[in-house]
TIZA-674726 format. One record per residue: x, y, z of N, C-alpha, C in turn; residue in three letters. Coordinates in steps of 0.1 Angstrom, whole numbers, plus 2048, in hexadecimal, padded with zeros to 3 digits. Layout:
XYZXYZXYZALA;...
//
This chain:
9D5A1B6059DCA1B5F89D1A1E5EEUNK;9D2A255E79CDA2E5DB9CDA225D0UNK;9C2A1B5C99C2A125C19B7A175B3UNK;9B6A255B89AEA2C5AE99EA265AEUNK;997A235B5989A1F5B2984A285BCUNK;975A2A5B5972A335C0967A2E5CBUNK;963A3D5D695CA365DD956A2A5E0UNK;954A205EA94AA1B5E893BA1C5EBUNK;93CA2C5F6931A2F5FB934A3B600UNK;92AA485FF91CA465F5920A3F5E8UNK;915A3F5E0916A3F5D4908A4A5CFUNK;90EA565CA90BA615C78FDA5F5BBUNK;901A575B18F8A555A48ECA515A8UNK;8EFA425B38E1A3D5B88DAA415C2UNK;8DFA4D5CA8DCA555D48CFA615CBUNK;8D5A615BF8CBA6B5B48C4A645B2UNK;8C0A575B08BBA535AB8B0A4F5B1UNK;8B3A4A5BD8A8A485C789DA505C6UNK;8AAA605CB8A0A6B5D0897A705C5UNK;89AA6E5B5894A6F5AC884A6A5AFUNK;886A595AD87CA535B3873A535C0UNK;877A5A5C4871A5B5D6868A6A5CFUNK;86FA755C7867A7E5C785DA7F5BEUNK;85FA745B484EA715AB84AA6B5B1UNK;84AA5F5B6842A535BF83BA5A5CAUNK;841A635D783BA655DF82FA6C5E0UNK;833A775D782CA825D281BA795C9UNK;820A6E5BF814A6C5BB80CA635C5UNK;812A5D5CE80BA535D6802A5C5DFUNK;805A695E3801A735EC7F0A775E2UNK;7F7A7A5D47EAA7D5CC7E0A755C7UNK;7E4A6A5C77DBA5E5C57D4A5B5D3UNK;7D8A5B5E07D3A5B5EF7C7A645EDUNK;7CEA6F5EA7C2A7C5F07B4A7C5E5UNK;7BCA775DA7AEA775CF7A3A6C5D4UNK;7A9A635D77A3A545DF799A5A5E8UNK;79CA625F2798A645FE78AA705FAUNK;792A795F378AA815F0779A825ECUNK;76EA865F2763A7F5ED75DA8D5ECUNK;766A9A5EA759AA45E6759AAB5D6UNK;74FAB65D574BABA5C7758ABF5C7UNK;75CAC65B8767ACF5BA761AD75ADUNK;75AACB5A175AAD5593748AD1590UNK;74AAD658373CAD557E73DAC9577UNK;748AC757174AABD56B746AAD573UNK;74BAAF57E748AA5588739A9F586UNK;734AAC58A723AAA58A71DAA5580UNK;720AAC572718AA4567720A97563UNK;72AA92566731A8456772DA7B56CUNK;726A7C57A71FA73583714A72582UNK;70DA8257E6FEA815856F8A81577UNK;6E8A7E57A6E3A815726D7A8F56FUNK;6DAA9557B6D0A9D57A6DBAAE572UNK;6D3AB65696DEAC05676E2AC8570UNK;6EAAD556F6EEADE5756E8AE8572UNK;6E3AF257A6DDAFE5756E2B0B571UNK;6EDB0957C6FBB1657C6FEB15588UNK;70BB1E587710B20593712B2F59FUNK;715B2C5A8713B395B3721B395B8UNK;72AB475B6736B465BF736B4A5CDUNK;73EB4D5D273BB4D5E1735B5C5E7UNK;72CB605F4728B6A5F3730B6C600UNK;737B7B5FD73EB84606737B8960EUNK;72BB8D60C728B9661071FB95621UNK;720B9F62971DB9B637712B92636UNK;708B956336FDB896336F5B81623UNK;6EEB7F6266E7B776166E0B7A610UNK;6DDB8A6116D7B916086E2B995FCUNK;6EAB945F46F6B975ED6F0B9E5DFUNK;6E1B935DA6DCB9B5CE6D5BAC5D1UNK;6D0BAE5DD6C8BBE5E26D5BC45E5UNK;6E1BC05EE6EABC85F26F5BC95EBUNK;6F8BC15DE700BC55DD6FCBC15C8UNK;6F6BC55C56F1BC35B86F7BC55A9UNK;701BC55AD711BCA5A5719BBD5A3UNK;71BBB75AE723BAE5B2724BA05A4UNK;72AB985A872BB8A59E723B805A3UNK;720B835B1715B765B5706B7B5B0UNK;704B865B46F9B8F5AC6F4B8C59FUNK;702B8B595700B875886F9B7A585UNK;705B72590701B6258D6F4B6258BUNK;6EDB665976DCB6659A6D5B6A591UNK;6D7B7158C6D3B7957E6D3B6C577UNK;6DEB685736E0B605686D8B50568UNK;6D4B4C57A6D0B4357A6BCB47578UNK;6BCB5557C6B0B545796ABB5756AUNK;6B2B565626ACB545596B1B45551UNK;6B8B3A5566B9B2C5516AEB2955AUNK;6ABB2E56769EB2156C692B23561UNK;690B2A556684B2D555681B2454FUNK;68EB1754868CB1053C689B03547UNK;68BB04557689AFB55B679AF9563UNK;670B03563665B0556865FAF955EUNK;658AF256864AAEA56263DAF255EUNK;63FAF355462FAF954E624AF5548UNK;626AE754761AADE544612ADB556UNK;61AADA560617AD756A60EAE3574UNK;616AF0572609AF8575601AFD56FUNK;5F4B055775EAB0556E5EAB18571UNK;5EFB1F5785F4B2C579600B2F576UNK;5FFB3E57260BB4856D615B46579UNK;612B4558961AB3D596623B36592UNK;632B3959263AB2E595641B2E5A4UNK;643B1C5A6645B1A5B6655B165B6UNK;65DB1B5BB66EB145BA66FB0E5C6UNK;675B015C8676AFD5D2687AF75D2UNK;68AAFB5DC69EB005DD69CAF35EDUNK;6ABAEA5E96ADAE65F26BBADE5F2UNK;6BFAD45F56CDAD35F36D1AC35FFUNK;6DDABC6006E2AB16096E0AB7617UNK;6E9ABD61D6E8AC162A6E9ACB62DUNK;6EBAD063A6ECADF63C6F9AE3637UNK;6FAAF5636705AFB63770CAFA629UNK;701AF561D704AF86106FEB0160DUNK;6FBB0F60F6F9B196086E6B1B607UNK;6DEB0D6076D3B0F6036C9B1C605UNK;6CBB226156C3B2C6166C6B3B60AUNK;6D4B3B60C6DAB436036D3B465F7UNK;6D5B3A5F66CEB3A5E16C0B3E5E5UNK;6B6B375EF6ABB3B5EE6A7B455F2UNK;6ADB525F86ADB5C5FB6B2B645EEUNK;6BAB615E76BEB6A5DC6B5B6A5CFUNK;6B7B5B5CE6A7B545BD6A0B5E5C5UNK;698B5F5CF68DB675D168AB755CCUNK;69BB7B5D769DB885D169CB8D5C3UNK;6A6B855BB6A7B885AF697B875A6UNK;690B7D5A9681B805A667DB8C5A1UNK;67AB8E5B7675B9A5BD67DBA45B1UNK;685BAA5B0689BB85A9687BB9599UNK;687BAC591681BAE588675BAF585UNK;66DBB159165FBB658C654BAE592UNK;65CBA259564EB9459B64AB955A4UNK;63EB995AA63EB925B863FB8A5BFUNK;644B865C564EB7A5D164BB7A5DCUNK;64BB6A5DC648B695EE654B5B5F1UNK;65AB5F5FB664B5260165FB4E60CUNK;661B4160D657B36617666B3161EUNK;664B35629671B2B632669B22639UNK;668B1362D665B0763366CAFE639UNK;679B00640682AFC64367EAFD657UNK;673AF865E66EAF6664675AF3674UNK;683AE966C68CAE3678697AED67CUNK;69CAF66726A6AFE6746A6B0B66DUNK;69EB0E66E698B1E6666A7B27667UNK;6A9B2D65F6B5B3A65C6ADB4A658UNK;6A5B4564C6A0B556446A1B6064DUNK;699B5E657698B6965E6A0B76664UNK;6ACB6D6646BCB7366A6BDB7F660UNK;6BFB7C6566C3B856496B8B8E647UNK;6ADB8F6466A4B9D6466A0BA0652UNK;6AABA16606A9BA466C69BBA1673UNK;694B96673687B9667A687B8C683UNK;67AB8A68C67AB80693675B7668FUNK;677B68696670B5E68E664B58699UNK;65CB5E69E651B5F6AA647B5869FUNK;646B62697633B5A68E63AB5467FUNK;633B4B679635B4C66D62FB3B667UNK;633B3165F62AB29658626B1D665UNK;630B2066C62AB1567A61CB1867BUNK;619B24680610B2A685602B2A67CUNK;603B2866C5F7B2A6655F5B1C665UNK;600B106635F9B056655F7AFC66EUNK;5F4B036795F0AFD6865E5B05688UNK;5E3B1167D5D3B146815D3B1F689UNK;5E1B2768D5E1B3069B5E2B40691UNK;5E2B406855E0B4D67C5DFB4766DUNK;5D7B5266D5D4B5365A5DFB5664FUNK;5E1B4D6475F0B5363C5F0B5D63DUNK;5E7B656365EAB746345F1B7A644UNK;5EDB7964D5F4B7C654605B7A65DUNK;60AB6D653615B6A65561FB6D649UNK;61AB74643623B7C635625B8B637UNK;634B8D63763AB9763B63EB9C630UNK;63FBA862E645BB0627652BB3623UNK;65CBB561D66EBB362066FBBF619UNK;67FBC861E683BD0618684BCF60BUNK;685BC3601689BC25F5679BC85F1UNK;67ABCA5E466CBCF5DD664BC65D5UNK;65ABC05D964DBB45D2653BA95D8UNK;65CBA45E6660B975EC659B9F5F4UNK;64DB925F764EB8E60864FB8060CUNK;650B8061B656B7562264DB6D62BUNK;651B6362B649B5863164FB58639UNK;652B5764665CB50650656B4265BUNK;660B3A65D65CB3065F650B30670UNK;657B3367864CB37681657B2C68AUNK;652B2C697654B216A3659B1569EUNK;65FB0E6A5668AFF6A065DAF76A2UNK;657AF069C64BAE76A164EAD96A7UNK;64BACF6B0655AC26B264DAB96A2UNK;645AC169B641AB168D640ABA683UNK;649AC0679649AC7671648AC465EUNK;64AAB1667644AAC656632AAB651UNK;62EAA6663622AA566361BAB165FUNK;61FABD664618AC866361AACC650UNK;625ACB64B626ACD63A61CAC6636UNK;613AB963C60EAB16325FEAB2636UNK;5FCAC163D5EFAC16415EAAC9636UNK;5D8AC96335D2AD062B5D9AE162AUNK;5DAAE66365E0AF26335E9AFA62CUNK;5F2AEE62A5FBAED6255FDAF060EUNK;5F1AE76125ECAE96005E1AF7601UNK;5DDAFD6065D5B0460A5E1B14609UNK;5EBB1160B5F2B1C60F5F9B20603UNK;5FDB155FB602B165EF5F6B195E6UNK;5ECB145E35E8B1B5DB5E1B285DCUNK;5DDB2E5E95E1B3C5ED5EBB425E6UNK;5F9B3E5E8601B445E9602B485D4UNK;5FFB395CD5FDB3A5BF5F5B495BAUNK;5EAB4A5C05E4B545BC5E8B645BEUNK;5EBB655C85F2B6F5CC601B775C5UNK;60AB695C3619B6A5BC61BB655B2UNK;625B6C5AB62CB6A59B634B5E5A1UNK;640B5E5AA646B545B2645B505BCUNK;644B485BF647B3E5CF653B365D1UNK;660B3A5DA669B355DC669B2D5EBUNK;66CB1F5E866BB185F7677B155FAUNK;67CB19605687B1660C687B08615UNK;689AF9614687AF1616692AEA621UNK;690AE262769BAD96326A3AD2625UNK;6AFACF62C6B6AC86216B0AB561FUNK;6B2AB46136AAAAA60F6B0A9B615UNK;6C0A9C6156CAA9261B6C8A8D62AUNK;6BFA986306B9A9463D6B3A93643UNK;6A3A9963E697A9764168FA93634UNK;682A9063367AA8C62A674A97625UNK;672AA362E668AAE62C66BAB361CUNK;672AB8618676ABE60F672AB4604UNK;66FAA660366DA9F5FA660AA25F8UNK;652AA1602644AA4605645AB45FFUNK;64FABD5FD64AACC5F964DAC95ECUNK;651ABD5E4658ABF5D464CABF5CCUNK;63FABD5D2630ABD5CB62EAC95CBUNK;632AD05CD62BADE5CE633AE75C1UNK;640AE25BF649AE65B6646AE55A8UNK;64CAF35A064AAF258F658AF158FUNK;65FAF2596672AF459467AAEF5A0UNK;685AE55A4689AE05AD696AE95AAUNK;69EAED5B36AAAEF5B46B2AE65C1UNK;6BDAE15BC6C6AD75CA6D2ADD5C5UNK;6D4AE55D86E2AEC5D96EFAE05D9UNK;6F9AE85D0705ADE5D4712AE75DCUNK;717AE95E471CAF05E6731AE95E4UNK;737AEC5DC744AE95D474AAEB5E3UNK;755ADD5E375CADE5EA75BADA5F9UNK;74DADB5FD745AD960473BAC9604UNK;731AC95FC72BABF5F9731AAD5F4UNK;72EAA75FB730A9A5F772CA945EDUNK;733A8F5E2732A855D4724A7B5D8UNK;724A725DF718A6A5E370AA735EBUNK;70AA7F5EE6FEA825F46F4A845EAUNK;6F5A875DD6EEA8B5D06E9A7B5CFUNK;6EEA775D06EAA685C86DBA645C9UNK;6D3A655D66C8A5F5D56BAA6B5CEUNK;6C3A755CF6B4A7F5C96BCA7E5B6UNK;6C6A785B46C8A745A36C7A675A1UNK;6C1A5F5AA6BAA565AB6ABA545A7UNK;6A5A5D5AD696A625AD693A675A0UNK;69EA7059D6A1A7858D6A1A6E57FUNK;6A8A615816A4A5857A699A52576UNK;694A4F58668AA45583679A4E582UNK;67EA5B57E671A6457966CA69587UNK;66CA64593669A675A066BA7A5A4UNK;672A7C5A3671A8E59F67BA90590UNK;673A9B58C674AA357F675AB3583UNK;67CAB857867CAC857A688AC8583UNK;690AC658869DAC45936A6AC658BUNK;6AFAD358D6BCAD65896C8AD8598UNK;6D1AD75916DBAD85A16E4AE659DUNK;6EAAEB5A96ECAF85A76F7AFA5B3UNK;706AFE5AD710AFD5B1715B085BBUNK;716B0A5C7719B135D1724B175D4UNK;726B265D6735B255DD740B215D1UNK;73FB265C5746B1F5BD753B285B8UNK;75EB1F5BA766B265B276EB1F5A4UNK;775B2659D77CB1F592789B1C597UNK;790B265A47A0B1F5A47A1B145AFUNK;796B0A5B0795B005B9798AF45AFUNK;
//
């Protein structure tokens, strides 16, 4: 019998209503989760919010087959970047601390696979073509890369002079680029901190002062060995790679730790792989 009232189920209004609420709710619980979880770089902003050490600039990502992008392809926007960072490190060089026209850069970063060689292959380049003479030191002893990229072997090189088995001059190579040459690291050694902290070692650098307008050191990442902390003496300019998207919020923390408490100076950070629509 027909008594005129309607349904009593569904009920259409609260059916909207729910679904209303189900699609703001779920959606922001999902966005509040992932932000929770989330622990990497994404902006610049990030960086100067937390840390205390500044930013120097940034690097977008290199296409190009290998990590010579500033020689091969000198046109490009990563090319530029380099450009543009080589002239902000200038304000970051210590010049009360050396006593030569020599400046030493020393490039390193949290762990592997943020870009570090990259940058210290390119700062070099970019050097080298405006006129400086350059020399790049692959002091990165435990996991050497340079060599890949200017197609050479890695048979002789800084192992070798400080163990006494050749003379620097004889482990400085020549590179296609014009006024870079190269250091390469040489043989895996099983004690590669002990060997940085031998007389040779200061012996090689200030060789190398006399010789070069720059010295770029290519270092182990600092998040996992100590070495790279023992080469920051040698430095008028620290660079620590970040690589966006990649790099973890907490691995920075103990070298902007050190940055506080006066323990290293001259340390800028420098953003990898970067893009704006991330």
């Amino acid at each position: 019998k027909d008594l005129g009232q309607g349904p009593i189920y569904p009920i259409p209004n609260f059916n909207y209503l729910v679904a209303l609420m189900l699609s703001v709710i779920l959606p922001l619980f999902y966005i509040i989760i992932r932000e929770l979880l989330d622990n990497k770089i994404h902006t610049v902003e990030e960086i100067e919010k937390t840390y205390s050490i500044p930013v120097l600039g940034v690097v977008g990502r290199n296409t190009w087959k290998n990590n010579l992008a500033v020689f091969e392809m000198p046109k490009s926007s990563v090319a530029e970047s380099f450009r543009a960072l080589r002239s902000n490190i200038q304000f970051l060089f210590n010049t009360e601390k050396s006593d030569s026209k020599s400046k030493t850069l020393v490039l390193t970063s949290s762990v592997s696979g943020e870009g570090k060689t990259m940058i210290s292959i390119n700062m070099a380049t970019v050097f080298a073509l405006s006129g400086k003479k350059t020399v790049l030191l692959g002091l990165d002893l435990r996991k050497p890369k340079i060599y890949t990229d200017f197609d050479l072997k890695n048979d002789v090189g800084i192992v070798n002079y400080l163990i006494g088995q050749k003379k620097i001059e004889e482990v400085i190579v020549e590179t296609k680029v014009p006024n870079l040459d190269l250091v390469l690291s040489g043989p895996i050694p099983p004690n590669p901190s002990e060997l940085l902290l031998n007389e040779y070692a200061d012996n090689m650098i200030k060789y190398l002062k006399k010789t070069y307008d720059y010295i770029i050191i290519d270092t182990p990442p600092v998040g996992l060995v100590s070495d790279a902390l023992e080469l920051f003496k040698y430095s008028d300019a620290i660079v620590y790679v970040i690589r966006q998207n990649y790099s973890e919020k907490d691995m920075m923390r103990m070298i902007d730790t050190k940055y506080r408490n006066k323990e290293v100076t001259n340390i800028s950070y420098l953003i990898n792989d970067f893009s704006v629509t991330n």
